[in-house]
C-alpha positions in Angstrom: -5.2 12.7 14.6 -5.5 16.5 13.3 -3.1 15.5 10.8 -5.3 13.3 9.4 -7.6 16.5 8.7 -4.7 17.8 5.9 -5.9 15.0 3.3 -8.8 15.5 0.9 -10.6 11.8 0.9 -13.8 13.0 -1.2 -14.4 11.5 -4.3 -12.4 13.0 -7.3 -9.8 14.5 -5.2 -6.2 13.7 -5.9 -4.6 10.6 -4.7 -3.2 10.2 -1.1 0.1 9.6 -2.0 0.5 12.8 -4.1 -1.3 14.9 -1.2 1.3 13.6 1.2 4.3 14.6 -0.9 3.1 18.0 -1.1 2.8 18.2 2.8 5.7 16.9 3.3 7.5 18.2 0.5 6.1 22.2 2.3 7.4 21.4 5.8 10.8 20.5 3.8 10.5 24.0 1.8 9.3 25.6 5.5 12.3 24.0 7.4 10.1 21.9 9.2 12.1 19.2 8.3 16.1 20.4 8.3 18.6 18.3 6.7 20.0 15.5 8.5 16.5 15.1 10.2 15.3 11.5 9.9 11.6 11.4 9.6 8.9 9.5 10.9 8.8 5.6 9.9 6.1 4.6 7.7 4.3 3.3 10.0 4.3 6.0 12.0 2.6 8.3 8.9 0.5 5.7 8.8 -1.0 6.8 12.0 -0.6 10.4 11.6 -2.4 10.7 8.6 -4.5 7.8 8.1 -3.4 6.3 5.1 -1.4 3.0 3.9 2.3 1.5 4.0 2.1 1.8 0.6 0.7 5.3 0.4 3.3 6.4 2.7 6.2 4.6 1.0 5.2 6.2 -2.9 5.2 9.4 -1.3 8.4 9.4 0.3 9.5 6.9 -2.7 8.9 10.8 -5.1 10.9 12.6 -2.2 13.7 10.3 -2.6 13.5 10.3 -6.7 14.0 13.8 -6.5 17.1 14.2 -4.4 15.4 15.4 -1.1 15.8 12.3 1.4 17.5 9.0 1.4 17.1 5.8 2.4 19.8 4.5 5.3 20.0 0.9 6.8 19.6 1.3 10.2 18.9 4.4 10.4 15.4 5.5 8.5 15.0 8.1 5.8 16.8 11.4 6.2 16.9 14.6 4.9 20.1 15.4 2.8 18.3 18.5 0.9 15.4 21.1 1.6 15.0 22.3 -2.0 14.0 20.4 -5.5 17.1 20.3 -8.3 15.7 21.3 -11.6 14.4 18.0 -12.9 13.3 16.4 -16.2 10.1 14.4 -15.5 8.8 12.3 -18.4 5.9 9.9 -19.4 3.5 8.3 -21.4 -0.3 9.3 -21.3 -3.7 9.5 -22.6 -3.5 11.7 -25.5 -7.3 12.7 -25.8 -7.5 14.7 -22.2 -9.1 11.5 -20.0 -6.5 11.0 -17.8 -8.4 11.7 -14.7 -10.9 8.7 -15.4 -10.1 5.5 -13.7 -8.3 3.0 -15.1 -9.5 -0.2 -15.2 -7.0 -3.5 -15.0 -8.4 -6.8 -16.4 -6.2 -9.7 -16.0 -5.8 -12.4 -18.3 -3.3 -15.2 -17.2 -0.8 -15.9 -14.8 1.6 -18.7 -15.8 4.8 -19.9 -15.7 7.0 -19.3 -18.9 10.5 -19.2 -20.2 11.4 -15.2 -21.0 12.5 -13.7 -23.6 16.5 -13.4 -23.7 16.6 -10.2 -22.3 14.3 -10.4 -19.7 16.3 -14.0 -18.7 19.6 -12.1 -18.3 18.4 -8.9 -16.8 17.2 -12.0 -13.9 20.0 -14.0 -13.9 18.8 -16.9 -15.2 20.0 -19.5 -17.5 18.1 -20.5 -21.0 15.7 -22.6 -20.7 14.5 -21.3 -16.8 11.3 -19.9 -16.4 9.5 -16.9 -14.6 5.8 -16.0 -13.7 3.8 -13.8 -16.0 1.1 -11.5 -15.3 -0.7 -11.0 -18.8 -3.5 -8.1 -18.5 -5.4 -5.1 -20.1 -6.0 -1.4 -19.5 -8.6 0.7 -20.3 -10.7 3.2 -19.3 -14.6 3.5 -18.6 -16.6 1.4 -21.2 -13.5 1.4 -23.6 -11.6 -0.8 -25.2 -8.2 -2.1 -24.0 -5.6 0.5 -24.7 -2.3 -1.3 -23.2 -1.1 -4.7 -23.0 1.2 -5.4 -19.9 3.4 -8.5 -19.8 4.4 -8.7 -16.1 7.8 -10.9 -15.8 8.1 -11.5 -11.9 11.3 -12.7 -9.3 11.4 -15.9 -9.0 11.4 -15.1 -5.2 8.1 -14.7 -4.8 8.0 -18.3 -6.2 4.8 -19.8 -8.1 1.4 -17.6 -8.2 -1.9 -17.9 -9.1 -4.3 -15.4 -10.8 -6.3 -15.2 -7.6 -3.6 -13.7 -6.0 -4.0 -10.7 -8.1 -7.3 -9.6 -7.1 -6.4 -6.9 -4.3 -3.3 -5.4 -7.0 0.2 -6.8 -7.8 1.3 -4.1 -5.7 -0.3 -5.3 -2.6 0.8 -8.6 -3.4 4.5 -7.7 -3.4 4.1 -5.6 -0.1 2.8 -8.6 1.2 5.8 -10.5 0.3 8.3 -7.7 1.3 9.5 -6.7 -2.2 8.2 -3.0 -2.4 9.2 -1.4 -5.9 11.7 1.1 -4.7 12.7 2.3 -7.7 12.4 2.1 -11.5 13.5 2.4 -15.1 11.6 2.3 -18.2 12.9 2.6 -21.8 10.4 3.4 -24.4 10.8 2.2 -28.1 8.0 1.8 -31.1 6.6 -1.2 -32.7 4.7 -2.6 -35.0 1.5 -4.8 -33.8 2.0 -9.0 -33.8 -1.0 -11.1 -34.0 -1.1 -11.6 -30.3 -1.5 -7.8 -30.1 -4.7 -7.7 -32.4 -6.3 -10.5 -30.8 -5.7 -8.8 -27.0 -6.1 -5.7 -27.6 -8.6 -5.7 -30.7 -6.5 -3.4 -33.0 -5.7 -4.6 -37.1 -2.7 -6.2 -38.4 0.4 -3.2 -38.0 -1.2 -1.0 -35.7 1.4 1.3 -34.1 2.4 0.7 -30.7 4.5 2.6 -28.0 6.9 0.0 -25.8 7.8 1.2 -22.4 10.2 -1.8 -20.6 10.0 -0.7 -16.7 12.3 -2.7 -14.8 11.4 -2.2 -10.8 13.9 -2.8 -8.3 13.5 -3.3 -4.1 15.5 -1.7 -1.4 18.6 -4.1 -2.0 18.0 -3.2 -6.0 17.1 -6.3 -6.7 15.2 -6.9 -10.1 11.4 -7.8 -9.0 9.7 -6.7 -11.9 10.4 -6.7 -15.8 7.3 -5.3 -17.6 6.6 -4.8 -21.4 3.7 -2.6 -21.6 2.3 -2.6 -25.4 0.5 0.6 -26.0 -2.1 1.5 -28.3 0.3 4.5 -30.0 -2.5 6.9 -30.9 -3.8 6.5 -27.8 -1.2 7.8 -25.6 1.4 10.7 -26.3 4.9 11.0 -24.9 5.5 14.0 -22.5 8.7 15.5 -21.0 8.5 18.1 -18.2 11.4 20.5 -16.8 11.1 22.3 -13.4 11.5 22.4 -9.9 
């Protein structure tokens, strides 16, 4: 339980799962945590410092990103490094200096439809199949939409309703044991189509940002393909080098 006392929970302090990272990422640095050492389980962070699966998972998710554990079946995750490899981090976000307000997610539809060509292969399927998509909004306090996400979904988790988005797609898929484990997005630019201007509430041609993210579980298997349409003069482009 006095672990529990190393997390900030007041209101405006960072989130848990970055918190954690930086504990655990300092008993790495300290040699707390030696290589070859497999840590704890999630659940067991769970009890030592009070927070979620899914807190617990990003956290060591970052740690893993970066070169510092590993994943092993049957075994847990392990230590193969105790120091960061210079790394190139990139993004997109806010542009005006708000990224510390809360995002807001509205969503719009959930319905079964036949994918674009790319997102059909990228699943395996043949023309004509269809997947579940999650259509939603993001925005800010008391602002208008600033991203469209179109949320193409495994056909493992077979049909879903809107309902079952309340508590987060996130929650939803650790419900259904198909954690995001890892990621890549591709960003591109566009033009806006009519279906922009009507979600989003932007004129005819506004520019947009396109990050693709496809997520992928433990087995890397594809369980996500998301085209998030953003606002472009909304949100700038950042790339970070360090350690």
């Amino acid at each position: 339980m006095k672990m529990k006392q190393e997390l900030d929970y007041t209101r405006g302090a960072r989130p848990l799962y970055a918190q954690l990272y930086e504990i655990l990422l300092h008993k790495l640095r300290t040699g707390e945590y030696k290589k070859d050492d497999v840590l704890p389980t999630e659940a067991e962070f769970e009890e030592r410092f009070g927070v979620s699966r899914i807190t617990a998972r990003r956290a060591l998710a970052e740690l893993v990103s970066k070169g510092l554990l590993k994943r092993q079946a049957g075994i847990g995750t392990m230590v193969i490094s105790t120091s960061e490899k210079q790394q190139v981090k990139a993004g997109i976000r806010l542009a005006d200096g708000h990224q510390q307000l809360p995002i807001s997610r509205h969503n719009l539809a959930m319905e079964s439809v036949e994918p674009p060509p790319t997102v059909a292969a990228a699943f395996g399927l043949a023309p004509g199949n269809q997947l579940m998509r999650l259509t939603r909004t993001l925005y800010r306090q008391n602002q208008i939409p600033a991203q469209l996400n179109y949320i193409y979904l495994t056909p493992r988790l077979g049909p879903l309703s809107l309902e079952e988005m309340d508590n987060g797609l996130y929650q939803l898929l650790e419900e259904r044991h198909e954690n995001i484990e890892s990621w890549q997005d591709t960003i591109t630019a566009s033009l806006a189509d009519e279906n922009d201007c009507r979600l989003l509430d932007i004129p005819v041609a506004t520019a947009l940002l396109i990050k693709t993210r496809k997520g992928y579980n433990q087995q890397q298997q594809l369980v996500e393909y998301t085209i998030a349409r953003h606002i472009a003069n909304c949100y700038e482009y950042l790339v970070e080098g360090g350690r």
